[in-house]
KEPA-197797 format. One record per residue (C-alpha): x, y, z negated; residue number from 1; residue in one letter. Coordinates in steps of 0.2 Angstrom, whole numbers, plus 5000, padded with zeros to 4 digits. Each point is the difference from the previous one (the first is absolute). Layout:
BEGIN
NODE    px    py    pz  num  residu
NODE     X     Y     Z  NUM       A
...
! end
This chain:
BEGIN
NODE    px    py    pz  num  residu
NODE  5262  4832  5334    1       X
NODE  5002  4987  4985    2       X
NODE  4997  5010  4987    3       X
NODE  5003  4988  4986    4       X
NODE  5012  5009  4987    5       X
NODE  4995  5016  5004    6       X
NODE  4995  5011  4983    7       X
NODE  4988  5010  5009    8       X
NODE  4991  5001  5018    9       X
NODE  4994  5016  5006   10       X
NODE  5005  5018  4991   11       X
NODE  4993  4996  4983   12       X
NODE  5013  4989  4988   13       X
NODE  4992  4989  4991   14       X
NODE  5009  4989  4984   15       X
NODE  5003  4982  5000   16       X
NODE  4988  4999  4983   17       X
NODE  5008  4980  4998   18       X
NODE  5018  5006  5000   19       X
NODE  4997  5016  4990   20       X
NODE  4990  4987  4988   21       X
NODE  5012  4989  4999   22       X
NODE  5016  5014  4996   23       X
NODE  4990  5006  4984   24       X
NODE  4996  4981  4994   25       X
NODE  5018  4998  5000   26       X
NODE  5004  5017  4992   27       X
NODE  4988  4996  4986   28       X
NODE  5008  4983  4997   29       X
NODE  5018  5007  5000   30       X
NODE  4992  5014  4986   31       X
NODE  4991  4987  4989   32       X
NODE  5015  4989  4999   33       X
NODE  5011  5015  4995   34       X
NODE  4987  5000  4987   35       X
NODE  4998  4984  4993   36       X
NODE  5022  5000  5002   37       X
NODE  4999  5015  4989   38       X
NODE  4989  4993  4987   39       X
NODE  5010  4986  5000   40       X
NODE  5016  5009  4995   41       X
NODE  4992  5011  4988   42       X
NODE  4991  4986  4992   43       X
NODE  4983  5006  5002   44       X
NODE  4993  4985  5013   45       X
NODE  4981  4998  4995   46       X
NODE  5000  5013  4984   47       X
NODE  4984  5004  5003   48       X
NODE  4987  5011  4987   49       X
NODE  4990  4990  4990   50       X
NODE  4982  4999  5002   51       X
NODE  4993  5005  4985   52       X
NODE  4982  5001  4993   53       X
NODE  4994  5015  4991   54       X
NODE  5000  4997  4979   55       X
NODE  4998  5010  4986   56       X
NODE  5006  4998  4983   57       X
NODE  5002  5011  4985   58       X
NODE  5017  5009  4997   59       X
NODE  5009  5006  4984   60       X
NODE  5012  5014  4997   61       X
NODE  5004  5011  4987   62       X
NODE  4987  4996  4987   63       X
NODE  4986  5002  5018   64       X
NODE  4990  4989  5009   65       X
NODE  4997  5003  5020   66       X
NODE  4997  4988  5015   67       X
NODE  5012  4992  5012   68       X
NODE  4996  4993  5016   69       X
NODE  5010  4983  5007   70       X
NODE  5012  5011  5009   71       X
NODE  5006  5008  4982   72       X
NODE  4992  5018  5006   73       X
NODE  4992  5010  4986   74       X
NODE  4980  5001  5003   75       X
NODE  4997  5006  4986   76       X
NODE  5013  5010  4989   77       X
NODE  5002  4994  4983   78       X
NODE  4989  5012  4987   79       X
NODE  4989  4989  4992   80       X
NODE  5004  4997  4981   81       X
NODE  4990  4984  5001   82       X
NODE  5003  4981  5010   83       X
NODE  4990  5005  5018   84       X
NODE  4990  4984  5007   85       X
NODE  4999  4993  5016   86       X
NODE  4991  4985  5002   87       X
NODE  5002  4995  5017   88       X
NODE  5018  5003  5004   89       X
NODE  4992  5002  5019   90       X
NODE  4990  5016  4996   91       X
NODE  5001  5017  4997   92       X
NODE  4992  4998  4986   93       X
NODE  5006  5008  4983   94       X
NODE  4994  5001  4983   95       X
NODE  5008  5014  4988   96       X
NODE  4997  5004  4984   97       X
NODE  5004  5017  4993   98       X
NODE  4996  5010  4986   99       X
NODE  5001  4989  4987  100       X
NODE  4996  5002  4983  101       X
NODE  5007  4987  4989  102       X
NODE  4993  5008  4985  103       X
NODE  4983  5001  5004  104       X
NODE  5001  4985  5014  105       X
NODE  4993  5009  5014  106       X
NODE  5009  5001  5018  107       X
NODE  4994  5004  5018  108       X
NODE  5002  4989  5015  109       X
NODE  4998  5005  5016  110       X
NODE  5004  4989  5018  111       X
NODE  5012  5006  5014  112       X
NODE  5005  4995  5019  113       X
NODE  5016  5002  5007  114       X
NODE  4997  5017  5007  115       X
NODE  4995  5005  4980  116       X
NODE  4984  5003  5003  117       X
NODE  4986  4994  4984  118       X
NODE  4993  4987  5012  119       X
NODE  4986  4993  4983  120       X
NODE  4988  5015  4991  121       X
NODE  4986  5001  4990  122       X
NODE  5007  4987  4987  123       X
NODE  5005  5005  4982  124       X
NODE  5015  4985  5002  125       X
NODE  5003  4990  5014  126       X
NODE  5011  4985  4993  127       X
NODE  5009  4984  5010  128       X
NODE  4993  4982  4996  129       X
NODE  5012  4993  4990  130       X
NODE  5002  4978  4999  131       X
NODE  5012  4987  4995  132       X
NODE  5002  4983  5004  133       X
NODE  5005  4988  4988  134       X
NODE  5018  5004  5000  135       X
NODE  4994  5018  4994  136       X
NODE  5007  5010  5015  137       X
NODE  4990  5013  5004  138       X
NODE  4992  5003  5018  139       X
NODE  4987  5015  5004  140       X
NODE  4983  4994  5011  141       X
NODE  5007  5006  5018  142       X
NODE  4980  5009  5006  143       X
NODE  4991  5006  4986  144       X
NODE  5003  5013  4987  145       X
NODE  4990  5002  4983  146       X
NODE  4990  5019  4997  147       X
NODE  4992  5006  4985  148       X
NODE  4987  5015  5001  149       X
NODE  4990  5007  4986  150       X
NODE  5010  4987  4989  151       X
NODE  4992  4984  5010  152       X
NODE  5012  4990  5011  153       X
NODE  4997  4993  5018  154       X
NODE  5010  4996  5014  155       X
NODE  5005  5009  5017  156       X
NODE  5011  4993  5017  157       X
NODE  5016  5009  5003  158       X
NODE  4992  5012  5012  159       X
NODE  4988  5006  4984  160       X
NODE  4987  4991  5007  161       X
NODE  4987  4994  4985  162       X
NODE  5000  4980  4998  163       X
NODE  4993  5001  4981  164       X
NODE  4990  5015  4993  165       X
NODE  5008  5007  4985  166       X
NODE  4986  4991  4990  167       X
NODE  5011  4989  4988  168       X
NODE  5007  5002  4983  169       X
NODE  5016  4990  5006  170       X
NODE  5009  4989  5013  171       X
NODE  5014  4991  5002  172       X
NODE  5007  4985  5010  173       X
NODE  4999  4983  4996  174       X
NODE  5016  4995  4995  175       X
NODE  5011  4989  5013  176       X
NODE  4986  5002  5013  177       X
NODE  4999  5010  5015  178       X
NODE  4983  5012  5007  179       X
NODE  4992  4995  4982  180       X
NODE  4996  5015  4988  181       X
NODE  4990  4996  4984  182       X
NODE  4988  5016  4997  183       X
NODE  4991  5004  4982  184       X
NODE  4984  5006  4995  185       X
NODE  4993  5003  4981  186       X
NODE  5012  4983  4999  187       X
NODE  4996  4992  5010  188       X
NODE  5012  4994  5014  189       X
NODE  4997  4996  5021  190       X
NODE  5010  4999  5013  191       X
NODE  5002  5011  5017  192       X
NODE  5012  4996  5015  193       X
NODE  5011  5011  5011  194       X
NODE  4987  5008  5010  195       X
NODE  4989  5001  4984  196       X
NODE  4989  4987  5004  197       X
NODE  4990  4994  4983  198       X
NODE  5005  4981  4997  199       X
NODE  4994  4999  4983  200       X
NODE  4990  5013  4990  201       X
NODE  5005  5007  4984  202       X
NODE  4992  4984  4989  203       X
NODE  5013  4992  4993  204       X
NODE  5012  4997  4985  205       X
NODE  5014  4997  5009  206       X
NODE  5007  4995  5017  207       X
NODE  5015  4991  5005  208       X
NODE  5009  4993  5015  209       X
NODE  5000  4983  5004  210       X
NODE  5017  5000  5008  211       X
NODE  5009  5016  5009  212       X
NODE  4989  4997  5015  213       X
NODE  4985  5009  4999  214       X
NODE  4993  4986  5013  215       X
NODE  5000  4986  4987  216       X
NODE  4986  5012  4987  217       X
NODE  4997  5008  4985  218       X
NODE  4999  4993  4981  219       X
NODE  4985  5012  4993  220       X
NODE  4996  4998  4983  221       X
NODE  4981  5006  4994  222       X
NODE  4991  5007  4985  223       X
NODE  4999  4983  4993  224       X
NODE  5017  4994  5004  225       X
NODE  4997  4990  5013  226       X
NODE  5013  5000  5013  227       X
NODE  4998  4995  5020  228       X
NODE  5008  5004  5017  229       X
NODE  4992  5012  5012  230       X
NODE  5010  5002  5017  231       X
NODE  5004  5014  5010  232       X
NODE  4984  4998  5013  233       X
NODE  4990  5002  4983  234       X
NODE  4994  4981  4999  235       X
NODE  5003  4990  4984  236       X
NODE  5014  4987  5001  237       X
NODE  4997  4995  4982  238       X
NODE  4982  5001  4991  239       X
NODE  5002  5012  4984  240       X
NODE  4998  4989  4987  241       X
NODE  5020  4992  4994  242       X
NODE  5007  5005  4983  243       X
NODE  5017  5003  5012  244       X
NODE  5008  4999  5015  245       X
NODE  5019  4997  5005  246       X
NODE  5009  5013  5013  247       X
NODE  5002  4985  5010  248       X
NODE  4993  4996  5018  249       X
NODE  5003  4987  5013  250       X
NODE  4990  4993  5015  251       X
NODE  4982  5010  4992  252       X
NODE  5003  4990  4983  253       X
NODE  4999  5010  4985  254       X
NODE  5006  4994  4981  255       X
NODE  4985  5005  4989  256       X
NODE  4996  4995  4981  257       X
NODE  4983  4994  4993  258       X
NODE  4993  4993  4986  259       X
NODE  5018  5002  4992  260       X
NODE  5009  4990  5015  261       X
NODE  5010  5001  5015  262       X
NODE  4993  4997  5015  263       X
NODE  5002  5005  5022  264       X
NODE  4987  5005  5009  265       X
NODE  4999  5003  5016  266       X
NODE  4990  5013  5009  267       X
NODE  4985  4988  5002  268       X
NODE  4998  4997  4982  269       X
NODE  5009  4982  5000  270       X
NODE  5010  4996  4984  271       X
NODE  5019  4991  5000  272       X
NODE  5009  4995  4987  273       X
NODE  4992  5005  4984  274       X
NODE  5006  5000  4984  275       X
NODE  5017  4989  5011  276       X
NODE  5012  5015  4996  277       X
NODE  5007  5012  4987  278       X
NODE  5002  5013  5013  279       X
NODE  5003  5001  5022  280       X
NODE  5015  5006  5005  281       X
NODE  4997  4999  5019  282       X
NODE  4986  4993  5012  283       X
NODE  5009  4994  5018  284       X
NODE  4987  4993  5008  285       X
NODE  4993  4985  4994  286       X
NODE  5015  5000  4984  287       X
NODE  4998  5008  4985  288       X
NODE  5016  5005  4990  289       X
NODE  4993  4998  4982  290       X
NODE  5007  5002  4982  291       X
NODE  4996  4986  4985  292       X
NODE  5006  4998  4985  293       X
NODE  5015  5009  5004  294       X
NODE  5004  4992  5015  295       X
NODE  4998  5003  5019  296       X
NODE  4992  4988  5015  297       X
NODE  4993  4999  5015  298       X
NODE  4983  4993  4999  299       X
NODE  4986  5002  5020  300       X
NODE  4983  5007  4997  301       X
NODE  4994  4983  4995  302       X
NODE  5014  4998  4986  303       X
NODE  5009  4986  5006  304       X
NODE  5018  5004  4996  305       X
NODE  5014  5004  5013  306       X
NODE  5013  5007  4990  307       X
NODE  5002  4994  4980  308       X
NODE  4995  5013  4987  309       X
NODE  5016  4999  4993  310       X
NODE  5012  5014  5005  311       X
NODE  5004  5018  4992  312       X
NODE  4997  5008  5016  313       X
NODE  4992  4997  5016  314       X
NODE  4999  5015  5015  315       X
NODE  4993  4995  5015  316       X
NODE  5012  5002  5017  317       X
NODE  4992  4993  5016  318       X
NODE  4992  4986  5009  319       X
NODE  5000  4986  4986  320       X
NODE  5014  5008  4992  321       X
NODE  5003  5007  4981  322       X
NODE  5015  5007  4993  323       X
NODE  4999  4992  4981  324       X
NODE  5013  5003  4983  325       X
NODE  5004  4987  4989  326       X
NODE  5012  5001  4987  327       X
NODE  5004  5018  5004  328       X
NODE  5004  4995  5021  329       X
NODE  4990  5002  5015  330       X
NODE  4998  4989  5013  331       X
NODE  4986  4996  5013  332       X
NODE  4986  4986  5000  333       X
NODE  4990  4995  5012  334       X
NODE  4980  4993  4998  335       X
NODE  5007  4983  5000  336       X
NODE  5011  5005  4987  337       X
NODE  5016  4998  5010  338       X
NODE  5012  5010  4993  339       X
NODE  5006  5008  5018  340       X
NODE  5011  5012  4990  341       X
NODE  5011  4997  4984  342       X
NODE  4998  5009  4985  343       X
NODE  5016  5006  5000  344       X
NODE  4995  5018  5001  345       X
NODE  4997  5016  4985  346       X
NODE  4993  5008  5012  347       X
NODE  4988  4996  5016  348       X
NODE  4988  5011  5011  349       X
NODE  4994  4998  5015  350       X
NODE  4995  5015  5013  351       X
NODE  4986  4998  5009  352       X
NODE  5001  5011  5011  353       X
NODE  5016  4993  5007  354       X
NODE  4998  4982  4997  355       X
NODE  5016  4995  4989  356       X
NODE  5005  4997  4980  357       X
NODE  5012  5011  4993  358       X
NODE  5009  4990  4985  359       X
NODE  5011  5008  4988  360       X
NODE  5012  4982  4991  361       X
NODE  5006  5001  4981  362       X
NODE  5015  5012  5000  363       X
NODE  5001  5004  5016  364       X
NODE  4995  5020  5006  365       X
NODE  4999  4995  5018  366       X
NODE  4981  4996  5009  367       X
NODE  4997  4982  5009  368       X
NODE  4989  5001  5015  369       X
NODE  4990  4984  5003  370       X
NODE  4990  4997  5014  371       X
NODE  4982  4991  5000  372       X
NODE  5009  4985  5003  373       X
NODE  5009  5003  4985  374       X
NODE  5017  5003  5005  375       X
NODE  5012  5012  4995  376       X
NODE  5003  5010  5016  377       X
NODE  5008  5015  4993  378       X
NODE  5009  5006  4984  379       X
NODE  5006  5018  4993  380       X
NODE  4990  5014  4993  381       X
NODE  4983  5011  5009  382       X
NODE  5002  5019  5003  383       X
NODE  4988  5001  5009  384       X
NODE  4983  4990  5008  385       X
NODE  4991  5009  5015  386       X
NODE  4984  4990  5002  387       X
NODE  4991  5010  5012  388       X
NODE  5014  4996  5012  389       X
NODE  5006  4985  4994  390       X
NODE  5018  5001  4995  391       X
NODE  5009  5000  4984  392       X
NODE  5017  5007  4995  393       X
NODE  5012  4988  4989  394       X
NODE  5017  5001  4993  395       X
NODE  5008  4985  5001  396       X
NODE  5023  4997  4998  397       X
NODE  5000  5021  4999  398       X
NODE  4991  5004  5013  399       X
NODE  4981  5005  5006  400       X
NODE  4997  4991  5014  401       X
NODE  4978  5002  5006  402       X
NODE  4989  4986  5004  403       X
NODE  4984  4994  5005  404       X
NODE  4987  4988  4990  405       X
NODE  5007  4987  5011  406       X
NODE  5015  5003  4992  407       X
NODE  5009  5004  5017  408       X
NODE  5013  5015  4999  409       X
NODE  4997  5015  5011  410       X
NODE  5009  5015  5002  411       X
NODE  4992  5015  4991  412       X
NODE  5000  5008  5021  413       X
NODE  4989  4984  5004  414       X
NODE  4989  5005  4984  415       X
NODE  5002  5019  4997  416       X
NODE  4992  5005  5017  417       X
NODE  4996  5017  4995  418       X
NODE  5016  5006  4997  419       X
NODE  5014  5008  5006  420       X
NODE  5014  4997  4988  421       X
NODE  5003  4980  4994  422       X
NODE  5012  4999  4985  423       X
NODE  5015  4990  5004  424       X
NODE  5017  4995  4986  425       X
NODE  5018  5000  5008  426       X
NODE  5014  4996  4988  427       X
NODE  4989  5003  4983  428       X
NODE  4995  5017  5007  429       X
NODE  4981  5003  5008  430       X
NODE  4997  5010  5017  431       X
NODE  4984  5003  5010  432       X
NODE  5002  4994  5018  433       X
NODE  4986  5004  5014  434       X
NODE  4987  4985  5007  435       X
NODE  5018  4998  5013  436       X
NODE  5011  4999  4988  437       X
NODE  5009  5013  5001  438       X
NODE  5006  5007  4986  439       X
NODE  4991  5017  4995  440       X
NODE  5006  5001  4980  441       X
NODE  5017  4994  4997  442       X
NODE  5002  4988  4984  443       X
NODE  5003  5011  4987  444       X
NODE  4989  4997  4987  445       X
NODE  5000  4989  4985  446       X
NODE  4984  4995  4999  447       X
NODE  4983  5004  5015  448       X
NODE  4983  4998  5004  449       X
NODE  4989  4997  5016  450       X
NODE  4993  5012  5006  451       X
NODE  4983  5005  4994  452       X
NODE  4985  5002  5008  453       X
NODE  5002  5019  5000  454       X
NODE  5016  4999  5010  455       X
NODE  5012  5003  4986  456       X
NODE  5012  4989  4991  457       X
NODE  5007  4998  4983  458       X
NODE  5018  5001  4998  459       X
NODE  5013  4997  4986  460       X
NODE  5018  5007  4996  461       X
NODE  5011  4999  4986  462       X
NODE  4985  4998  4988  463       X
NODE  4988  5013  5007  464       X
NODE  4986  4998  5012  465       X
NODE  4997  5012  5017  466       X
NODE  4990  4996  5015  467       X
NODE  5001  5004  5020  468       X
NODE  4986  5002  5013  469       X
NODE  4995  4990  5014  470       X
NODE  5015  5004  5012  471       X
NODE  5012  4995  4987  472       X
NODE  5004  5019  4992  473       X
NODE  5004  5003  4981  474       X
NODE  4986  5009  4994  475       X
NODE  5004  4999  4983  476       X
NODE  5017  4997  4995  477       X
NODE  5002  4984  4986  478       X
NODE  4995  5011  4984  479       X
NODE  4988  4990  4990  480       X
NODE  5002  4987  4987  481       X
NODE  4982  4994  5001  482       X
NODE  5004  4988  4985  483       X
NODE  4981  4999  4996  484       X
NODE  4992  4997  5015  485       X
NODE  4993  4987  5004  486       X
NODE  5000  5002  5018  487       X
NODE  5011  5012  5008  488       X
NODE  4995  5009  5017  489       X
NODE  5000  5016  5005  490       X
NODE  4991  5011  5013  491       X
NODE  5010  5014  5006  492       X
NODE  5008  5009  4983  493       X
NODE  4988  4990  4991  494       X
NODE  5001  4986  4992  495       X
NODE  4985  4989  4991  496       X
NODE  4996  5005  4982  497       X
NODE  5004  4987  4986  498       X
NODE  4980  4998  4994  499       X
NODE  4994  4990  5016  500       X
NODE  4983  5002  4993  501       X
NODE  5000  5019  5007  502       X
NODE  5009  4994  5016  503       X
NODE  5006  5018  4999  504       X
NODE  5018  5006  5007  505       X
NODE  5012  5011  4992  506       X
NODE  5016  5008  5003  507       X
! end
């Protein structure tokens, strides 16, 4: 018999596995689309968590200090009279000071994880690294910690491993520049890295840094006042023997003095240019930026001139480029001396690091954006650059729109791909809507911000600034003025503190 169609031969049924398959495929489509159809109506289509790395930063309430983490949980509960330290917002790693005695200037320190444990022992203070750059904003170093023991100092790893023995009467970090600690003996001043390598010993006057790159050297003055430049792999860059030395460096070319007069070297002992200037602003290469009587130029290593001495100002830009003032306005000048943009600015920078001017005209409060071929591609005022990613956000006719350093618009969903909330304005109100648009916060607020990298969002109402979390709830209704904050953001119930120094958070 044609058993074709039959479910089963014999007495043993046996399943038809493709149809059975086939019946719970379709069921599980049929469910999912109720699911996405639901999400759809409730307005939660792709309102997914944030991802979000784990940070720590000090917290203030009530007259205390604790820890936060970057979910706004409470690490460490606020008890601590005194500011506590974290150096490395990535790491359990906190310093707190306690028993303080103003009147007789003595305190404890001791140095916590997460789980409170005292992590660092055997110290009679362990301290953060403190540095500034030249702006004077304060950063901690992020691996090393400084320890003093029987009144002598050294240096440890944030595990409490020794780097330094506590075998110095002080040290400190070379202001400006990174993994660069100036230790002193009987007065004598050397210099130790991060992992306590020796790089000068303590035989100098004074030691400075060339530029804030520790790879470009040390200025070390001796006994006799003699100054040189010793680099980081311990060789001598410069001989010690010049009456001084500029904090400026530029393709291994140093400025030195001797005999009274200016001079660069270079780190084969060949001279340029001496007694040709009052003072080097910049070396680019093979041009030198130089000062005389008054006046600046661009003159090559050889001192023919490129650019006449004769303008207030001169900063270089790029390529063959220099932004110059005269009479008060800026303009740019190339090395043929082609004025390739009219002075016609009070103001003129250029970044770097994303390849345009910025110009700033006589009366006028909003920014021009000019591109290397100097053409105005963009005007309206900067709230915000993001060079690591490469875009900028500008207002321009009352509203923010972003870009990138190509001056192409993009939507903050093509830029903001961490998020899950992207700001949006509808009839002079702002909203979050998901990455599919759909509408997740209705336009309600006066004033917002994008989301932050913690998942939570700035919001304003009738004066008073709030926030909500990643999937668009109100986690703290608009209450705050914030009047004196300079940047508003808030993780959780707390928002940043006004001293942006402490990077702390307060409620």
């Amino acid at each position: 018999m044609n058993s074709r169609g039959r479910r089963y031969e014999g007495g043993k049924p046996k399943l038809n596995l493709k149809k059975v398959f086939a019946v719970i495929i379709a069921f599980a489509v049929i469910i999912m689309a109720i699911i996405e159809i639901s999400k759809l109506f409730s307005g939660k289509l792709g309102n997914e968590n944030k991802t979000v790395a784990t940070e720590y930063f000090p917290v203030y309430t009530n007259g205390k200090w604790g820890v936060i983490n970057s979910k706004g949980e409470t690490i460490i509960k606020p008890e601590y009279e005194e500011a506590i330290v974290i150096p490395d917002s990535t790491k359990d790693v906190f310093l707190c000071t306690y028993n303080v005695d103003y009147t007789e200037n003595t305190y404890q320190t001791k140095v916590i994880n997460s789980k409170e444990n005292e992590i660092i022992t055997g110290y009679e203070t362990v301290q953060a690294l403190e540095n500034y750059d030249n702006n004077n904003n304060l950063w901690y170093e992020t691996d090393v910690l400084l320890v003093k023991k029987d009144g002598k100092y050294g240096l440890v790893d944030f595990k409490g491993k020794q780097l330094l023995p506590c075998e110095y009467d002080s040290i400190e970090t070379l202001k400006g520049v990174t993994k660069s600690y100036i230790t002193k003996n009987n007065n004598k001043l050397g210099l130790v890295d991060n992992i306590g390598v020796i790089i000068l010993e303590n035989e100098y006057q004074k030691i400075e840094p060339v530029s804030d790159k520790y790879e470009n050297g040390y200025i070390v003055t001796d006994n006799n006042k003699k100054m040189g430049v010793i680099l980081r792999d311990k060789t001598q860059a410069v001989e010690v023997k010049y009456q001084d030395i500029k904090k400026i460096y530029g393709d291994s070319k140093y400025v030195v003095k001797e005999d009274g007069k200016w001079e660069i070297i270079d780190t084969e002992g060949k001279v340029y240019l001496k007694d040709k200037f009052d003072e080097v602003i910049s070396i680019n290469g093979e041009n030198i930026i130089i000062k005389k009587d008054k006046k600046y130029g661009v003159i090559t290593l050889e001192g023919k001139s490129k650019i006449k001495t004769e303008y207030n100002e001169i900063k270089y830009a790029f390529g063959e480029n220099y932004i110059f003032e005269k009479d008060k306005k800026y303009g740019v000048i190339n090395l043929s001396e082609e004025t390739v943009l009219k002075p016609e600015y009070e103001s003129l920078i250029y970044r770097e690091e994303a390849g345009f001017f910025e110009g700033v005209k006589p009366n006028k409060a909003e920014t021009e954006f000019i591109a290397n071929d100097f053409t105005v591609k963009l005007t309206g005022i900067l709230s915000e650059i993001n060079t690591a990613d490469g875009y900028m956000r500008v207002r321009t006719d009352g509203e923010y729109q972003y870009y990138n350093f190509k001056f192409e618009p993009k939507s903050n969903k093509e830029l903001l791909t961490a998020n899950t909330l992207f700001l949006d304005k509808k009839d002079g109100k702002y909203g979050y809507v998901n990455k599919d648009g759909i509408v997740v916060v209705d336009y309600i607020y006066d004033d917002a911000k994008e989301q932050n990298k913690f998942g939570y969002a700035s919001v304003k109402k009738n004066g008073m600034w709030g926030c909500i979390d990643a999937k668009g709830k109100e986690v703290i209704t608009p209450a705050y003025t914030l009047t004196n904050n300079t940047i508003i953001e808030f993780i959780n119930k707390w928002h940043r503190g006004e001293d942006l120094n402490l990077n702390y958070y307060t409620d």
